[in-house]
C-alpha positions in Angstrom: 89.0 139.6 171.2 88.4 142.1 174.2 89.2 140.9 177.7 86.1 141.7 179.9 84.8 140.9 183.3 81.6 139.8 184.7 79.0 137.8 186.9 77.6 134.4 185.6 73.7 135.2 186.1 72.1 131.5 184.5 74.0 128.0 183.8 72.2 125.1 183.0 74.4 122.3 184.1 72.3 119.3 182.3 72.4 121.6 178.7 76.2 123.5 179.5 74.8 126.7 178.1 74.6 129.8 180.8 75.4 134.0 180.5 77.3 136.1 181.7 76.6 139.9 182.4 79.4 142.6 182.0 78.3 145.9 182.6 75.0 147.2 180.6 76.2 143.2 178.1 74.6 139.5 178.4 77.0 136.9 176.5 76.3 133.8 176.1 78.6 130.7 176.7 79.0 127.2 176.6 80.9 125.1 179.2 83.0 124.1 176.8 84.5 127.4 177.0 85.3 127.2 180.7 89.3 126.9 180.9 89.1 125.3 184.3 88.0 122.0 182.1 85.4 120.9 185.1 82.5 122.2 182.5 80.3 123.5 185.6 80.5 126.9 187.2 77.9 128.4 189.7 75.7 131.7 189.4 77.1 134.6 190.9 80.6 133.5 190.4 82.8 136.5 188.9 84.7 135.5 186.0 86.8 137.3 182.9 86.7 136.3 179.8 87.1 137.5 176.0 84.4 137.7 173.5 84.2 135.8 170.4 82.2 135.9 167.3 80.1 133.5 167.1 77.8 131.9 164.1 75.1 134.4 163.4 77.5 137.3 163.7 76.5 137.8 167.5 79.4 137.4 170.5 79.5 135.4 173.0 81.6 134.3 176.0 85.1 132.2 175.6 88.2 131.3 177.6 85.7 132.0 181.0 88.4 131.7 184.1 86.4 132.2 187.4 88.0 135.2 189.5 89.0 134.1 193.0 90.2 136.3 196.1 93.7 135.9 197.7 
């Protein structure tokens, strides 16, 4: 599992399913994997996260914590 950062760039609230973008990378994720438990998050927000293999042998997005300045 690599630690990354990124922008969420589509979330479908009604489904919970949504990217993020790191670099030149789109993962997918499900708000199930949002650590903040609310299972919502808006585009644009900047987030890290790890990457996790997922069924298929692609990755995707887990343990998503939205980045906020102090």
């Amino acid at each position: 599992m690599e630690g990354l950062f990124g922008t969420v760039v589509t979330f479908d609230r009604v489904i919970g399913l949504g990217e993020i973008v790191s670099g030149e990378a789109t993962f997918p994720f499900h708000a199930t994997s949002l650590t903040n438990g609310s299972r919502n998050i808006v585009v644009g927000a900047e987030v890290a996260f790890v990457t996790l293999h997922a069924s298929g042998g692609r990755l995707e997005a887990g343990r998503i914590t939205e980045c906020f300045s102090t």
